[in-house]
Every structure is written in C-alpha cells, then in structure tokens.
N, C-alpha and C positions, 0 to 999 in steps of 0.2 A: 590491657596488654601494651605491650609495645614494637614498635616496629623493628623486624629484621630486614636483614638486606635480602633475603627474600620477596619481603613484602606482603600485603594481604589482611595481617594480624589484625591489622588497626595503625590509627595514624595518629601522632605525636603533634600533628601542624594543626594551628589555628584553622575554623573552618574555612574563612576567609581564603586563607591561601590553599586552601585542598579546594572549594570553589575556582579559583582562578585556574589550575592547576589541569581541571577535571574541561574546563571552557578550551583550554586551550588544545589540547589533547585533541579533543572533538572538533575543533577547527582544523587541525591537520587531517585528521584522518577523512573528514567532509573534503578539503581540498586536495588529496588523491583521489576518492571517489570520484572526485570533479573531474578530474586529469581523465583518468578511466573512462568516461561516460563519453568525453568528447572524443576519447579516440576510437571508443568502440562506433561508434553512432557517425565515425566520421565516412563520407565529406558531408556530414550536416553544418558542423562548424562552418565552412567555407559558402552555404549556401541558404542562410539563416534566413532572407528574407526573400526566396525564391521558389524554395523546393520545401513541402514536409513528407516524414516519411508517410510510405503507406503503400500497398498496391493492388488502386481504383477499388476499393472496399468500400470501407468505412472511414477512409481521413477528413473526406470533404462535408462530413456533417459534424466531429467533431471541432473542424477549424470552424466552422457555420456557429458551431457552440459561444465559443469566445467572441466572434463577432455578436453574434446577437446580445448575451449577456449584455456587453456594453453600449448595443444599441438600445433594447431593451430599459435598462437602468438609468443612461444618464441623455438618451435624445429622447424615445417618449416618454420615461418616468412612468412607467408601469412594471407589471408584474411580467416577470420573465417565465413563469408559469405556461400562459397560453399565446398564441399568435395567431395573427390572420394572414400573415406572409406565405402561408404551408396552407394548401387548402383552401386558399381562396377561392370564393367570399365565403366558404363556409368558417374555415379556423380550425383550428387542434389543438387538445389540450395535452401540454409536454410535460405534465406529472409524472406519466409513467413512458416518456421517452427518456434514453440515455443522454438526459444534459449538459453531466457533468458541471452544476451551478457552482461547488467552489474551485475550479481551475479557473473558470471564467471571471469569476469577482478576481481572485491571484493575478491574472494577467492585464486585469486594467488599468495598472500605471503603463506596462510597456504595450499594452495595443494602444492608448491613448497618445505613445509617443513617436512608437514604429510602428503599427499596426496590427494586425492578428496575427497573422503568418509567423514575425518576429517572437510574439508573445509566446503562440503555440510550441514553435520550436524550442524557446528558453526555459519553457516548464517542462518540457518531454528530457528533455537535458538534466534539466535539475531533479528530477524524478528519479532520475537512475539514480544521483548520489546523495539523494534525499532518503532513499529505500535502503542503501548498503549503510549509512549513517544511522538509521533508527534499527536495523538488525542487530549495530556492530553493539548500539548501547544495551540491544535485548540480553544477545549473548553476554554480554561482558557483564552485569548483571548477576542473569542465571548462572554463569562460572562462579561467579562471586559465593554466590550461596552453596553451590554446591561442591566447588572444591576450594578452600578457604586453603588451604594448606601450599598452595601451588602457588609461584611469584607472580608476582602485577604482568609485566614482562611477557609472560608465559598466554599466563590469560589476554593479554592483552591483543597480542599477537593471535591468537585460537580467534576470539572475536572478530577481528578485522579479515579472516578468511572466511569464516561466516559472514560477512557483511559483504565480502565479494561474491561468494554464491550466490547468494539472496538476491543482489542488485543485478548481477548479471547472467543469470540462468538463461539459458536457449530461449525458454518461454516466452518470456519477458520482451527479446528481439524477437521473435514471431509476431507476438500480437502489438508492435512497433512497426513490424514490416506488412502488417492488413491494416494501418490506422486503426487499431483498438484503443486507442488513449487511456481509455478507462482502467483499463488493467496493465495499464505503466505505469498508473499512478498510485501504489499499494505502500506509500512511504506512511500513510497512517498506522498500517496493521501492526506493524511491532511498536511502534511506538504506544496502540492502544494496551497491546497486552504487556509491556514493559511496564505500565502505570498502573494496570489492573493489579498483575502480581508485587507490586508497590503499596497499593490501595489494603492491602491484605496485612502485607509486613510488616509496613511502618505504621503508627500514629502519626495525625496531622492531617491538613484538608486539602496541602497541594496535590499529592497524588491521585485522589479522588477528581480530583477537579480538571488536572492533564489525562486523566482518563476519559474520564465524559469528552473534554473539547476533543479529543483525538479519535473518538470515536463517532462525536459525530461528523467531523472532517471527512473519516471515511465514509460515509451514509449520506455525503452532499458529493462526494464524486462517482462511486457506483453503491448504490442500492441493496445488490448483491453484498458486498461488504458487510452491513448489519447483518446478512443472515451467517456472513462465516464468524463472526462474532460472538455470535448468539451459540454458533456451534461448538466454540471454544472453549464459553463458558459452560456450558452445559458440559462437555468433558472434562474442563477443569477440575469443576466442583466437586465431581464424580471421583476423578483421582485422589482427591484431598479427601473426599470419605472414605475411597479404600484402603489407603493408606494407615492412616490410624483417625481417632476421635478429636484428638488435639491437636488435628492438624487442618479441621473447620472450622472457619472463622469464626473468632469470637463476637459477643453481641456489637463491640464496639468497630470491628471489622465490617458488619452488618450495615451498620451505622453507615461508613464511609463508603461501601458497595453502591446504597442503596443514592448517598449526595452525585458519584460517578452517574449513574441513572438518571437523576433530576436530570445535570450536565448535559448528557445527554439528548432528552429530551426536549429540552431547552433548544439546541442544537439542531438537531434534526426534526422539531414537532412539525413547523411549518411544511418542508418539503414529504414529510410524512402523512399529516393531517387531509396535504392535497390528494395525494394518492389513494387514501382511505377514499374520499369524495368522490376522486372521479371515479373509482371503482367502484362504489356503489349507487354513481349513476351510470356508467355504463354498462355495467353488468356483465360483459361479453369478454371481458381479458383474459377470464380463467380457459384455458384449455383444456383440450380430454386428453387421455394416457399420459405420456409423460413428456407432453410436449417439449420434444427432442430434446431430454436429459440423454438419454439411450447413443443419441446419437455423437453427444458432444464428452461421454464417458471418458475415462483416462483407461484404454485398451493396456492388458498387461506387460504388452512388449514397447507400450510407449515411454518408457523413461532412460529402454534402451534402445531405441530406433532415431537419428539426430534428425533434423528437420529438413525437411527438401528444399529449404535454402541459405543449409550449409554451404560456408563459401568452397569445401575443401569436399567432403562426402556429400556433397548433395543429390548428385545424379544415384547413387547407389541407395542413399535416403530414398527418394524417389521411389526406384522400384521395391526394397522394403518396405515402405508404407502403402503399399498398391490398394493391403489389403483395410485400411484403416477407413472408416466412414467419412470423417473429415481431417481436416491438418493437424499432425500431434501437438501436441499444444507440452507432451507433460517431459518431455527429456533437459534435464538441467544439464549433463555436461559427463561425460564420463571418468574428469579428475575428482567430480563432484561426488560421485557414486562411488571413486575408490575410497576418496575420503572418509564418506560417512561409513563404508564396509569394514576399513579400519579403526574408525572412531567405534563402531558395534562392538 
C-alpha cells in the first residue's frame, strides 16, 4: 500500500528514516510529560535536595532504600538482600520487604553525586513521564491495530491523552503524597504489555526480549507487579480463545512467549529465588483470611469520590469518604471518566 495523507496505510520511507522519525516523536512527547510532572509535583522542582514528597508514612524507608542500595553495593560489597542495620544484632532479611532494588541501582550515579534525597526526587519525577510515555507507545500501538483506517494525527493525538491519564491519575498523586514510591513507579507495566502484545504479532526476538527485560524491571520495583502480570496474561490469552482459534498464538508465537519468560526469569530469578528461601525458612508470612485485601478493596463509589487531598474538593472529599475503610486510592479524574464514557 501506499501512503495517504491520512496516514496509517503503510509507509513509503526507508526504515531508517521511520526509525528516526518514530525516536524523535517520542522524545517530544517524553519532554512534555516531563514539563507536566514537574508542574504537577511542584514545589518539588524547587526543593530537590531538601524535601521528598510523602506524609510521615512510608517516604522515610523508601529514601532509606536508595541510600542503602548504594551503601550496600559499593561501601560493603555485599548483598543488599539482608542487613544488620534493622534489627540489630539480630538482622532481617529484606526479601520480602518493599526494596525497591531497581530504583535504587537507577539512582546511583546521582546519590553518588548529590545524594539520596536528590536521586529519590529525580526518579519520582521521572516516573511520572516515564509512565505517560510507555502508555502513550501502549495506546498508539493498539490504535494502530485496531483502527488502521484513522490518520497518524488522530491517533496520535487519542494516545498522548491516554498517556496523560495514565501518568497522572489522582491515584498516582495519593500514593506520592503517603511516600509509596513503589506504586509511582508503574512506567514498566505498559511498556511489558506493549512488548508482549508485540511478542505475539510480530516475528523476531526483539520484542520477546523487551518484554521479559521490562517485566522483570517491574518485579525488581514492586513484587506485586508480577502478579498483575500474570493476571493479564491469563486474561489475555483467554480473550484471544474467545474470540476466534486463529487468533491463538501460533507455535512460533509460543516460541517467542516462552524466550519473554526465560528474560524474565533471568531478571527477576535472583530477587525471586530469595523470597522462595526465605519463605520457606520462615514459614510465618503467609496470613489467615484475607489479610486486609477486604480492606484495601476498590469500594464502588471510589472512582467517584476524589481524594481528601484534593487541593480544591478536598474538605467535601473528606466527609464523602467518612465511609471508606482506608484512603481511596481508585478515582483517576472526573474528565477522565467522561472521557472513557464517551469513548464506551
């Protein structure tokens, strides 16, 4: 085919220059996310090596993160695994505490130059438009396949609103504003499943290969991540059977699923393998009932109740969620919800 001014069809240019083309594109749209993140996040910009966000939660253990990694790695050359620092003289083994071991490797050029704090804040920053940038490629993508007919333009545009949702959903500033780091940093998750649904489509062993790295990326920042994964795929696959027969991957598809897996494992074996360990020497992690799933549930009026530290509805937030067990975690935005009720 050939290309209309439209767009879409197919492309008449060398790959070379649909390569460049495709880089540079993605550079812009990464450097407004960037713009965005620092204004939403601000006065963090202005106070980079003073303040992190967080409020007296959880921030002070994941900055403790970054520090340690580095102390850890490069002053005693051990394993960042366990410590005697926590627990002294007995120790603890951080298997199965919230790490976060690849933010902390990421940050060790700039703690090694400005410190942690500096580090901490430049990755919490860049998270945001790390996350609106692997959405914007998700969506634009899945447009791609599923409305071929529509101009570049068009699509283009549809994506990078998806890639503002995504990046900056209420959520996201909530668990910003208790120091949850871990769940700022979900820039892996479309980029896994962008590679997966890749891994499928295309022949070739790059996509398999960016699938595995990016998914164990996510599984060395929260743990939880593999299992929403795992949950994806399992409905994926399921969709692809119900749909029609020919639309299950073929053996050579298998094939390239299964190199994403090695990847994987490769990736995540070690930080995985410990936790096996310690679990079945400690014995004692597993909990009874549903240790507080119940409580941390997505209640049905939470996507429409905004969070009680809205800068604008927050006091009325407040007494609306009187009735909620913990802080809603699930309202992304109410342009967000008309969006998607018109996209329905």
């Amino acid at each position: 085919r050939v290309v209309t001014d439209t767009g879409c069809a197919g492309d008449v240019r060398a790959p070379a220059a649909r390569g460049s083309g495709l880089w540079r594109r993605a550079a812009v749209v990464f450097s407004v996310y960037l713009l965005l993140a620092v204004l939403l996040t601000y006065p963090l910009i202005l106070r980079l090596s003073t303040h992190i966000p967080g409020g007296h939660v959880d921030e002070g253990a994941f900055l403790w993160n970054v520090w340690w990694m580095k102390h850890a790695l490069l002053d005693l050359r051990t394993s960042p695994l366990s410590t005697g620092m926590i627990f002294h003289p007995l120790g603890v083994n951080l298997a199965l505490y919230t790490l976060t071991p690849l933010q902390g490797v990421l940050a060790l050029p700039l703690t090694l130059l400005v410190g942690p704090i500096v580090a901490s804040n430049v990755l919490v920053v860049l998270a945001f438009a790390a996350s609106g940038l692997g959405a914007y490629l998700l969506a634009l993508d899945v447009l791609r396949e599923t409305a071929p007919r529509v101009g570049s333009a068009r699509l283009r545009g549809a994506a990078f609103v998806g890639g503002v949702v995504f990046a900056f959903a209420s959520g996201r500033f909530v668990y910003a504003a208790l120091g949850q780091y871990d769940y700022v940093h979900v820039q892996w998750l479309p980029l896994s499943v962008l590679f997966l649904l890749r891994t499928v489509r295309r022949p070739g062993w790059r996509a398999p290969v960016l699938a595995g790295f990016f998914a164990a990326c996510a599984g060395l920042t929260e743990m939880n991540y593999v299992v929403f994964l795992f949950i994806f795929v399992a409905i994926w696959l399921a969709q692809l059977a119900a749909r029609r027969h020919t639309a299950l991957p073929n053996r050579a598809a298998w094939l390239r699923l299964t190199l994403a897996l090695l990847i994987f494992a490769v990736g995540f074996g070690p930080l995985g393998l410990a936790v096996l360990r310690e679990t079945a020497a400690a014995g004692d992690y597993m909990v009874r009932g549903w240790g507080g799933a119940d409580r941390f549930l997505v209640d049905a009026l939470g996507p429409f109740v905004p969070s009680l530290l809205h800068p604008v509805v927050g006091e009325w937030a407040r007494q609306a969620a009187s009735g909620f067990s913990d802080i809603n975690f699930a309202f992304v935005g109410y342009l967000a919800l008309l969006m998607a009720a018109a996209g329905f």
